[in-house]
C-alpha positions in Angstrom: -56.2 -69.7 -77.6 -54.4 -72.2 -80.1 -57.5 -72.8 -81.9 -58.5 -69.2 -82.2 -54.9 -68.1 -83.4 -55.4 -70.2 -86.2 -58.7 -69.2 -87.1 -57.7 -65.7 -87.3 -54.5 -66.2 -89.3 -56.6 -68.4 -91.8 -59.2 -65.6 -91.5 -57.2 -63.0 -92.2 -54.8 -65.2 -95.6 -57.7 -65.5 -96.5 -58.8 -61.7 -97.1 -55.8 -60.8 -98.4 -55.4 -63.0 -100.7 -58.8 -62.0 -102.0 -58.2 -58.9 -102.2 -54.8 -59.7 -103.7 -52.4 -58.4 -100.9 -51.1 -61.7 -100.6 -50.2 -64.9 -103.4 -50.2 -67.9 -100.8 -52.9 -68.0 -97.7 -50.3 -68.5 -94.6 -47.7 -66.1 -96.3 -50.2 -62.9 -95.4 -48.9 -59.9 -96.6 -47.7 -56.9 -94.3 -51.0 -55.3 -93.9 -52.8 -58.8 -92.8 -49.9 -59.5 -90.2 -50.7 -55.6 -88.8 -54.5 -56.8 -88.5 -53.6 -60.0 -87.0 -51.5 -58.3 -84.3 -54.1 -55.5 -83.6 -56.6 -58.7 -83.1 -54.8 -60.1 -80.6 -54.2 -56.7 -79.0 -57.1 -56.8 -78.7 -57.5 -60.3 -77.2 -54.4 -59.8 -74.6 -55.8 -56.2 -74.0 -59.0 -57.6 -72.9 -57.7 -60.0 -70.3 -55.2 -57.8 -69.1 -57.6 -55.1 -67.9 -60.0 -57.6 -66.7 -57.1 -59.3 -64.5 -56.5 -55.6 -62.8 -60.1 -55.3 -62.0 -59.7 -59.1 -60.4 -57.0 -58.1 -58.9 -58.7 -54.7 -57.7 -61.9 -56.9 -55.7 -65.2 -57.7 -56.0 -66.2 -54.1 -55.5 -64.5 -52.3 -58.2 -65.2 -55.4 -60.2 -69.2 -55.0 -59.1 -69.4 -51.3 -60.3 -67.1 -52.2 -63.5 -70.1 -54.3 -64.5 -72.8 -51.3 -63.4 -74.2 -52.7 -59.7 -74.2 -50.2 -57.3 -73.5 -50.4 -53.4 -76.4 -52.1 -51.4 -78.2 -49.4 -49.0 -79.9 -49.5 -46.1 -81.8 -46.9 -45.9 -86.0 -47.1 -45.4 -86.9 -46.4 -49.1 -85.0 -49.5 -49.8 -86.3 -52.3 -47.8 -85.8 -54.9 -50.1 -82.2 -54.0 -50.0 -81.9 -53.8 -46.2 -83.5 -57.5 -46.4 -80.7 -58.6 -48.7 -78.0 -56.8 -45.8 -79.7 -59.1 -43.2 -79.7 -62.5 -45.7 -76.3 -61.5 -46.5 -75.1 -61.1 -42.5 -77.0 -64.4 -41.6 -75.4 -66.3 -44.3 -72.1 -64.9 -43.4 -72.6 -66.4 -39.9 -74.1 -69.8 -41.2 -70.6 -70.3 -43.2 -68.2 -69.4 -41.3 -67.3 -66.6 -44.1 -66.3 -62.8 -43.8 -69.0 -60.5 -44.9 -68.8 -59.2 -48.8 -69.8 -56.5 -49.5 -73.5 -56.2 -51.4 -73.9 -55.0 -54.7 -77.2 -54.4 -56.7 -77.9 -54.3 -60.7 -80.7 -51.7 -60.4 -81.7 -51.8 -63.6 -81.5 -55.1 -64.3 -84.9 -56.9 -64.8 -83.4 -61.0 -65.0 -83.2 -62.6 -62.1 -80.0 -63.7 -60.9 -77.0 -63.6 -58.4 -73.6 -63.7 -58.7 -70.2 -63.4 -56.2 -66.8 -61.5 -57.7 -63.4 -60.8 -56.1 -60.1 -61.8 -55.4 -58.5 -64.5 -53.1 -56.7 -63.5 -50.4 -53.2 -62.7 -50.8 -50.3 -62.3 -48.7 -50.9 -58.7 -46.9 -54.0 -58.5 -47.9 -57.3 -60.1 -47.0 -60.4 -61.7 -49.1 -62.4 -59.1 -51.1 -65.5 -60.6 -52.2 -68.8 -58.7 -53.4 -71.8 -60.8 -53.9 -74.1 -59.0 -56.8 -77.8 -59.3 -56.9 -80.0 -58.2 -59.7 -83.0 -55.8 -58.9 -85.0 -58.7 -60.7 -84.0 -61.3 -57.7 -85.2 -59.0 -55.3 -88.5 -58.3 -56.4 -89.5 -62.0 -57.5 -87.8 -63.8 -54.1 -89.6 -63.8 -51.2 -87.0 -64.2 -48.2 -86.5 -67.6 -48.0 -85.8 -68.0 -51.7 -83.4 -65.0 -51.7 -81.2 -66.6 -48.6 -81.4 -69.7 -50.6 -79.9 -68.0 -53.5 -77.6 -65.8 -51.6 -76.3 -69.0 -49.2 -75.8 -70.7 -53.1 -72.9 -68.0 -53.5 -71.9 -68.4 -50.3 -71.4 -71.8 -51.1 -69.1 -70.7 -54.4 -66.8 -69.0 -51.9 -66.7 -72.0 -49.4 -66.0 -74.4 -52.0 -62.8 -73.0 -53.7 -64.6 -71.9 -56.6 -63.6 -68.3 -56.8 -60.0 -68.1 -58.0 -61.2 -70.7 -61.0 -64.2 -68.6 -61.9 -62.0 -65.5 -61.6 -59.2 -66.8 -63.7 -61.9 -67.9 -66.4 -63.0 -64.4 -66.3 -59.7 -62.6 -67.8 -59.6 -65.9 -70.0 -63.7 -65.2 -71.5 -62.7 -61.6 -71.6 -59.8 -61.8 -73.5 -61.6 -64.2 -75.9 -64.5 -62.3 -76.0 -62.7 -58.8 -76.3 -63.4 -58.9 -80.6 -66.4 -59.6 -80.2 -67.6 -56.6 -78.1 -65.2 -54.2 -79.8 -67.2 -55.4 -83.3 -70.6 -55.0 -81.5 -69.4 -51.2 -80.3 -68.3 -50.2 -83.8 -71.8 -51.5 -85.2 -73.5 -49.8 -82.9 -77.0 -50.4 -81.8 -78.9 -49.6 -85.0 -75.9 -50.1 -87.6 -78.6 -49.4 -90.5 -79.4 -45.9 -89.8 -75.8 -45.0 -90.6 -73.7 -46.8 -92.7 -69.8 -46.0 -92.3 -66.0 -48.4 -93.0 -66.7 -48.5 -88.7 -69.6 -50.6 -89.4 -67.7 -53.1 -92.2 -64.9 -53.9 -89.8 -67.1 -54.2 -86.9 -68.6 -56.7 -88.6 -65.7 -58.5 -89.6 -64.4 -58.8 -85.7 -67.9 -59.9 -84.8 -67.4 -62.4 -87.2 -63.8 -63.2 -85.5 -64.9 -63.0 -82.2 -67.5 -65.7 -82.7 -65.0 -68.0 -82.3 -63.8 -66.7 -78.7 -67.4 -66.5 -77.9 -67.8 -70.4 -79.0 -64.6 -71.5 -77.4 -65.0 -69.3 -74.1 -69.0 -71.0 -73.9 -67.4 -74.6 -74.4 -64.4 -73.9 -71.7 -66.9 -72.5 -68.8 -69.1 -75.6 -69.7 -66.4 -77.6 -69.1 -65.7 -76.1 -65.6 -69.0 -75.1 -64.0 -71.6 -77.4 -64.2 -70.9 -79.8 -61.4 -69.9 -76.7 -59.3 -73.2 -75.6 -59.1 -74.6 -78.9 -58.1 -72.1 -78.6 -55.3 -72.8 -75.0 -54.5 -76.6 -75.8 -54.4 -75.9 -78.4 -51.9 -73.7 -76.1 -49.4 -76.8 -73.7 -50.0 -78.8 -76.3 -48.3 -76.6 -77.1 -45.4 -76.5 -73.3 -44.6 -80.4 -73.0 -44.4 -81.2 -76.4 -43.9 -84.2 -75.7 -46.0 -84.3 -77.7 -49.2 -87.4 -76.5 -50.2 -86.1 -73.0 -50.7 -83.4 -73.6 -53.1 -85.3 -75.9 -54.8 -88.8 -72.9 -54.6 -86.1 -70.1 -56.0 -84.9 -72.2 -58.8 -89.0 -72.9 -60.1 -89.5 -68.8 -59.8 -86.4 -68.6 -62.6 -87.9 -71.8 -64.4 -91.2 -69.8 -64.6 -89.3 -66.5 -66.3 -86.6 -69.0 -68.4 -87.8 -67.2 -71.3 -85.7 -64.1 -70.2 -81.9 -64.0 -69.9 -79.5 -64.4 -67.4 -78.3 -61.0 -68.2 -79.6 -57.9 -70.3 -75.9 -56.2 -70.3 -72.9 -56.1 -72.5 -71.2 -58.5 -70.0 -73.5 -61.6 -70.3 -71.7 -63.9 -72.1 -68.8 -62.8 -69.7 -70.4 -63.5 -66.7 -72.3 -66.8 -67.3 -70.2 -69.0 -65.4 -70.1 -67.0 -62.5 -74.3 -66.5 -61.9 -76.7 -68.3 -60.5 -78.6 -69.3 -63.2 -77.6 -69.1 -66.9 -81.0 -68.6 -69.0 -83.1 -71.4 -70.4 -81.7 -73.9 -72.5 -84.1 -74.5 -75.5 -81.9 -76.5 -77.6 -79.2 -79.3 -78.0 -76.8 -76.5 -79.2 -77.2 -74.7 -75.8 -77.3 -78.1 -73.3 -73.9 -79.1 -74.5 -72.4 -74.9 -74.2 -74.4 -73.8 -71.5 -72.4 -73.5 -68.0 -75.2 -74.7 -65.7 -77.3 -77.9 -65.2 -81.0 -78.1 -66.4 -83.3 -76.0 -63.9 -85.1 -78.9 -63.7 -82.4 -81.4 -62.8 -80.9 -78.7 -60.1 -84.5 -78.9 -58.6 -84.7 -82.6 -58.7 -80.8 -83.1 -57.0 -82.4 -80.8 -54.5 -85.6 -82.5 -53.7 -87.1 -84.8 -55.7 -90.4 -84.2 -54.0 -90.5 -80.5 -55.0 -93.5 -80.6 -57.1 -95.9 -82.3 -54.6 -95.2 -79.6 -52.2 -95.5 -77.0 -53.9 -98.8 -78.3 -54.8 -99.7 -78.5 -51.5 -98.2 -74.8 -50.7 -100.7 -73.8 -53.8 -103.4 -75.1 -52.1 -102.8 -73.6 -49.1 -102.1 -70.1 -50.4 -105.2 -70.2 -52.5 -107.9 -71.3 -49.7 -106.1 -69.8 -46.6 -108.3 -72.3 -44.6 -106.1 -72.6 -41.3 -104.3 -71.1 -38.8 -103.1 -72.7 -35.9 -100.3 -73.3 -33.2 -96.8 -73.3 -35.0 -96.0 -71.4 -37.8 -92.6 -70.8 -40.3 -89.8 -73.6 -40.4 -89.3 -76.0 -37.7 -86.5 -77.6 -39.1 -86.2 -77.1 -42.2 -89.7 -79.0 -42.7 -92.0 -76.2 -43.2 -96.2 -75.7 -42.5 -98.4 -74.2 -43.8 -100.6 -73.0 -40.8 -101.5 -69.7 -40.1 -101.1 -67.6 -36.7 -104.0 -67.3 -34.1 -103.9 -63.5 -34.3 -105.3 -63.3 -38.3 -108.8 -63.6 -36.7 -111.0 -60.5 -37.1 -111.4 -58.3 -34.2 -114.9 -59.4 -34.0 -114.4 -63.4 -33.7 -111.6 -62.4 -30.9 -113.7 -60.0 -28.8 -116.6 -63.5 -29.2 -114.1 -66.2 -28.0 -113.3 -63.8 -24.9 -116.6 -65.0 -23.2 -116.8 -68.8 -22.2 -120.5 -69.1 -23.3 -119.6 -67.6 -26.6 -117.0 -70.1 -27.1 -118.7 -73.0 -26.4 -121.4 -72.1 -28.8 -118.6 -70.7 -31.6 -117.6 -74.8 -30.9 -120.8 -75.9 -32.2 -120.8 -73.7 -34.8 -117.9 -75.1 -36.7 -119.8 -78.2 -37.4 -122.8 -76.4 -38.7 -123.4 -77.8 -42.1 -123.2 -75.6 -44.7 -126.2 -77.1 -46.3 -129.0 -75.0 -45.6 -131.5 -77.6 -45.7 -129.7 -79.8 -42.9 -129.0 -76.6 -40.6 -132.8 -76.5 -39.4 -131.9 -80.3 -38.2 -128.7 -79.5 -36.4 -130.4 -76.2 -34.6 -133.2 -78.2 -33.3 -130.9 -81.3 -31.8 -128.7 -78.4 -30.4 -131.7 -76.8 -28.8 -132.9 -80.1 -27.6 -129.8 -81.0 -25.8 -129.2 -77.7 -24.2 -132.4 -75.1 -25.0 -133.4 -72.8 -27.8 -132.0 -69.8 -26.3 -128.4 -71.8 -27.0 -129.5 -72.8 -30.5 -130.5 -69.5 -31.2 -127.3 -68.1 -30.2 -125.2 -70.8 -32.7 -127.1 -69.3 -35.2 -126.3 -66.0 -35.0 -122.6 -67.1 -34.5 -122.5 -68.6 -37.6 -124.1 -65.7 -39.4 -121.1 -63.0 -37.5 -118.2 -65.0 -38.2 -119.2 -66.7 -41.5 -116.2 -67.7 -43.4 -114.0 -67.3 -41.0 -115.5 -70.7 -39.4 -114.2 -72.6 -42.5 -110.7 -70.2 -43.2 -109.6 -70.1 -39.7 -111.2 -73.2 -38.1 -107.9 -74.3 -36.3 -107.2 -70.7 -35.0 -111.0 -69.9 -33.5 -110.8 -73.7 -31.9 -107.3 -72.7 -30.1 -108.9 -69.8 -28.7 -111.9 -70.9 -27.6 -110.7 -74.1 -26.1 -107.8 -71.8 -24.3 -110.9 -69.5 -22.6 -112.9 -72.6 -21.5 -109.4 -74.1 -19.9 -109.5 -71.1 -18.2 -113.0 -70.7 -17.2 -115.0 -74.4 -17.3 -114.2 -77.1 -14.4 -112.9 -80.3 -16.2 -116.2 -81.7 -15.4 -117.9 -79.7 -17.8 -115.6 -79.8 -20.3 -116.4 -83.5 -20.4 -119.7 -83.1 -20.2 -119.9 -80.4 -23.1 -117.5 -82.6 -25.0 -120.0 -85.2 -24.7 -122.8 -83.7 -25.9 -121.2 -82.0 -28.8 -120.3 -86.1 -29.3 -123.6 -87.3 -29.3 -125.1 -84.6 -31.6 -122.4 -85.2 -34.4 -122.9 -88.9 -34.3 -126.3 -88.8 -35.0 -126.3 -87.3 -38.5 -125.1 -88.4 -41.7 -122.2 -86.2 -42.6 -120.0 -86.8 -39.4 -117.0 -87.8 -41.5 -113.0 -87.8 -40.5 -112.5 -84.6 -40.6 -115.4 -84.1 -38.3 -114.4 -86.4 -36.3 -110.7 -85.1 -36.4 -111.6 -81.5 -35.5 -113.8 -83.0 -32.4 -110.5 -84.8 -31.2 -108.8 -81.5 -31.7 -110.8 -80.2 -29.6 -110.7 -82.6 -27.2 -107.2 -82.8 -26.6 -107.1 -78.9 -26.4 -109.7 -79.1 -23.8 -107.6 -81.3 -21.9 -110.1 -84.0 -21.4 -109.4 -87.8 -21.8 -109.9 -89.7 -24.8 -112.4 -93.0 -24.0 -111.4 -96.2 -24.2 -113.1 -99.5 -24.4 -113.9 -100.6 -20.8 -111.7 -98.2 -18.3 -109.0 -95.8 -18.9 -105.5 -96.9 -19.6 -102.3 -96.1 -17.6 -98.1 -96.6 -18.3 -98.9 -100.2 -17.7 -100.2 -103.1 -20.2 -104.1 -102.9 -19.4 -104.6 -106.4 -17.8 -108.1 -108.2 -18.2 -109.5 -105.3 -20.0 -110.0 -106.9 -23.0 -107.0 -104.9 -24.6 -104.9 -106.1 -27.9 -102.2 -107.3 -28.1 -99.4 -105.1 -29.8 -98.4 -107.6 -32.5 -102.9 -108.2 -32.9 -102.6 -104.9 -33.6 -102.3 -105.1 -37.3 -105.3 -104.1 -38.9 -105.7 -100.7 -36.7 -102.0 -99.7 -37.7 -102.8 -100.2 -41.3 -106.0 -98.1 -41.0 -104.1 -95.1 -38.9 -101.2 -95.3 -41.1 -103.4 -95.6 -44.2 -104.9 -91.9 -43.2 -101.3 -90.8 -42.3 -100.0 -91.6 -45.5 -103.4 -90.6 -47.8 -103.0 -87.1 -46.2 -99.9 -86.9 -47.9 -101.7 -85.9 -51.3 -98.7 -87.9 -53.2 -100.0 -90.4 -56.3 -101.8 -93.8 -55.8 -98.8 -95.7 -56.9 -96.6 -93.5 -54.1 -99.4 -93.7 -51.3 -99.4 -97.4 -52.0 -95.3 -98.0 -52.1 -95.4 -96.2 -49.0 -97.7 -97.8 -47.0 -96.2 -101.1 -47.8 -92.6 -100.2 -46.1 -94.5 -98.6 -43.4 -96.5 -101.3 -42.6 -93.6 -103.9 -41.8 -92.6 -102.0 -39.0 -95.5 -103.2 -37.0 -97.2 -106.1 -38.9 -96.0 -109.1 -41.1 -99.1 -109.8 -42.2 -100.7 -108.4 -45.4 -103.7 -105.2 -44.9 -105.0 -103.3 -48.1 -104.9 -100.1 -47.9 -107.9 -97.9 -46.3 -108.7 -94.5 -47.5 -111.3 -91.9 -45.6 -113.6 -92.2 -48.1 -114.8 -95.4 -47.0 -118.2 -96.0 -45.5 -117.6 -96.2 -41.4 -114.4 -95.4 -41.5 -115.1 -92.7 -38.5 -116.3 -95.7 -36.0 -113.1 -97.6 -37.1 -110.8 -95.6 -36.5 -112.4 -94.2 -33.4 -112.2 -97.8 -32.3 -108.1 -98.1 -33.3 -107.7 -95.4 -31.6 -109.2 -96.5 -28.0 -107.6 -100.1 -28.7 -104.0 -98.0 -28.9 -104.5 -96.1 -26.4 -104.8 -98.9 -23.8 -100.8 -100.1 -25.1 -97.7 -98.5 -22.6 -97.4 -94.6 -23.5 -93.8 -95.6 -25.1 -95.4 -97.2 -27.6 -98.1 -94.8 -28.5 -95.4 -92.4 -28.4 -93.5 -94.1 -31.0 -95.8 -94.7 -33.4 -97.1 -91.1 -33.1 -93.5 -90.5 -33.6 -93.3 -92.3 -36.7 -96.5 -90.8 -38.6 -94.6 -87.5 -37.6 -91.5 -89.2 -39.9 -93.6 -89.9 -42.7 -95.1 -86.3 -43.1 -91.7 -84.9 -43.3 -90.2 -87.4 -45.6 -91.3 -85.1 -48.5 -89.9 -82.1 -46.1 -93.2 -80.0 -45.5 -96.5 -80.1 -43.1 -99.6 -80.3 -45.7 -102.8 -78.7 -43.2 -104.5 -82.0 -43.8 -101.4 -84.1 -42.4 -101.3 -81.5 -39.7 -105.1 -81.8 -38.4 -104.4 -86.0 -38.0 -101.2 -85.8 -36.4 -102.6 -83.6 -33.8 -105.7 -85.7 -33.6 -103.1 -88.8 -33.3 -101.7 -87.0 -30.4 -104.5 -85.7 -28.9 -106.0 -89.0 -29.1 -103.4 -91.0 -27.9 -102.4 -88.6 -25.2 -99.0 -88.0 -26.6 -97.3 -85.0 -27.4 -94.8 -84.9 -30.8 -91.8 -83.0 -31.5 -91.8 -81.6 -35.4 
């Protein structure tokens, strides 16, 4: 205020004395002390008003700044989602329910949380505003991220500093907009003495604007580190937050605001517009996107990668879907099958041959081959049948491979003694083994299956119990070495992280169980199928504690980066299935 009094005083000598209404510049002449008092007027005016509208609450405070009153009415279901975000958050905080505002014609996408602390008498009245921009670009997770983030404001104290830097910016910034409103918007089509002096307060007012930018700087950029971190202990979904701040990284080109009230309200949104320059790093009142983001999860990138992937090919459903913890996967639910595969995997026979048919090659050359071994082992009216399977579901045998496997393995359980489980589990073994493209993945699926079938997994000479397989020619668990670093090696390969992380990573895993020194295996590896089928049968004969720890611990080291890739899914099920252990995710 010091610094602006002065610049106006000097601003204002200075006129006169060019104009010759004054000899000597801080000796302003009559006139020049009447502008100077109608400046700050202006200025006192400014914060006054805003500091009744404070005082008023965040509704009339909401509407003062155009947002209108949230409904929740059919027509607008993307504002009855914000009611239910809003009520869930609410409850996740421990906070009394705001009331929920919207900018409806606003296009940027932001958030912000007015009102006034509570006072004796009188209890909080917050209202949390949310641009029509947020609403359309957030899907729900990313809009209770962003909502939980003013939430967080509130929790933290941060309200009654923002709001008394509000009557402060619009005080400051109270010349500034009177100069832009007697411009006008197109200040060239008429030219008027309106236009003159509303120029000369714009040029006034610059310095509020400067000196209200620096003093929200000052205050608000370690707040919203702290309000992004509340965020994530409401949702317990880091991956959220960090999603909703890449959607306004993608858009920084745009704004924080379109309206009048911008600069007034940067301190208080969620996101203040990109920063494309030194000049607006040092003034602007937020963090870097990209540093939020990275405080958040530094891992963001690789799975959002791996939610890219998944979006685009749409390759599998299975068992669990959503958030299990905050870690998230990326598998789809059994009912996105067509009506057509369902009514197929009702029938037992059906199923068994939709089973053979997901490992069909897609090579037509090498299908004749895999027809005639099928028809061999069973007879050419089965073969026959896998054909014609493979020609009514098509794609879906590749997109929803783990979602037609849970079905049909759920109607054999049902319908097919254990016996011939085995034996059809055995056969479907034999014929796989035989050609040249039964690789991991294969080989994983076929465990899948397996395990879903309820049959045993072999072993080397007998099958294992609870107890240390005696004279059986079993391992050792500190022999074990090289089978952990082959398992762990497709654990941590799965991941779809960089060389140099896969490697870091397989290093600190690898002490856990082994002193010694193993290079890293990847799937790509010539063999690698009969290896690890032959880890896995040395495992299995070790106590069920420790096959359930180590199962355990590959489920660890697909959430470190906080999300469930499909390919990190499809092992640790095989891991489980072929280990006989069950996991908790």
């Amino acid at each position: 205020m010091v610094v602006t009094a002065a610049f106006i005083h000097i601003a204002v000598g200075a006129v006169a004395v060019l104009f010759g209404q004054s000899n000597r510049l801080f000796e302003p002449s009559l006139p020049a002390l009447a502008l100077t008092g109608l400046v700050w007027a202006t200025i006192l005016l400014g914060a006054f008003f805003r500091s009744l509208d404070v005082k008023a609450g965040g509704a009339i405070l909401a509407r003062r700044f155009g947002a209108v009153h949230a409904s929740d009415r059919s027509r607008f279901e993307l504002e009855q989602q914000l009611l239910n975000v809003v009520a869930e958050m609410s409850i996740a905080s421990g906070t009394p329910q705001p009331e929920v505002y919207i900018l409806r014609k606003e296009s940027s996408i932001n958030a912000f949380v007015v009102g006034a602390a509570q006072t004796e008498g009188q209890p909080e009245r917050y209202a949390i505003v949310v641009t029509q921009g947020a609403l359309e670009s957030f899907n729900r997770d990313e809009l209770q991220a962003v909502v939980a983030h003013e939430f967080g404001h509130i929790c933290n104290g941060d309200l009654p500093i923002n709001m008394s830097l509000l009557i402060a910016l619009s005080g400051l910034m109270a010349i500034d907009e009177v100069g832009k409103i007697l411009v006008g918007k197109h200040p060239d089509e008429l030219l008027h003495p309106g236009v003159i002096v509303g120029y000369f307060l714009i040029a006034l007012g610059s310095v509020g604007v400067f000196l209200g930018k620096l003093i929200r700087s000052a205050f608000s950029r370690q707040r919203e580190y702290l309000a992004d971190s509340s965020a994530v202990q409401f949702t317990r979904n880091p991956y959220a937050m960090a999603s909703a701040l890449s959607v306004i990284k993608q858009h920084q080109n745009e704004p924080a605001l379109h309206g009048v009230h911008a600069n007034e309200l940067a301190h208080v949104c969620f996101q203040s517009g990109g920063i494309k320059n030194f000049y607006q790093r040092i003034l602007s009142s937020h963090p870097q996107l990209q540093k939020r983001i990275d405080a958040i999860d530094p891992h963001f990138d690789i799975k959002s990668r791996k939610v890219d992937r998944s979006t685009d090919n749409q390759v599998e459903s299975g068992v669990s879907g959503g958030n299990r913890g905050g870690v998230t996967s990326d598998v789809q639910p059994v009912h996105n099958l067509s009506d057509g595969a369902i009514i197929l995997l009702s029938d037992a026979r059906n199923s068994i041959a939709v089973l053979f048919a997901l490992f069909v090659c897609n090579d037509v050359s090498k299908q004749a081959d895999f027809y005639s071994a099928a028809a061999f082992a069973f007879d050419k009216k089965f073969s026959a049948r896998i054909k014609e399977i493979k020609r009514i579901l098509g794609d879906e045998l590749n997109t929803k491979k783990l979602a037609i496997i849970e079905l049909a393995t759920q109607t054999l359980r049902t319908s097919v003694e254990p016996s011939a489980r085995q034996s059809l589990l055995k056969k479907l073994e034999s014929l796989l083994s035989v050609g040249d493209d039964y690789d991991l993945m294969s080989y994983a699926s076929l465990q899948l299956i397996r395990g879903k079938l309820d049959i045993e997994f072999p072993v080397i000479k007998t099958l294992a119990d609870d107890h240390m397989a005696k004279g059986r020619n079993a391992k050792a668990f500190d022999e074990m070495g090289s089978e952990f670093a082959l398992l762990l090696s497709l654990m941590i390969e799965s991941s779809g992280s960089s060389q140099a992380e896969q490697e870091k990573e397989f290093e600190r895993v690898l002490k856990c169980y082994t002193n010694t020194q193993y290079p890293r295996r990847t799937s790509r590896e010539t063999g690698i199928v009969s290896e690890v089928a032959a880890a896995f049968q040395t495992l299995y004969v070790q106590p069920m504690a420790i096959r359930e720890a180590f199962v355990q611990h590959c489920v660890e080291i697909v959430q470190k980066d906080g999300h469930i890739a499909r390919a990190e899914q499809t092992l640790l099920d095989l891991f489980a299935a072929s280990l006989g252990c069950q996991y908790a995710a």
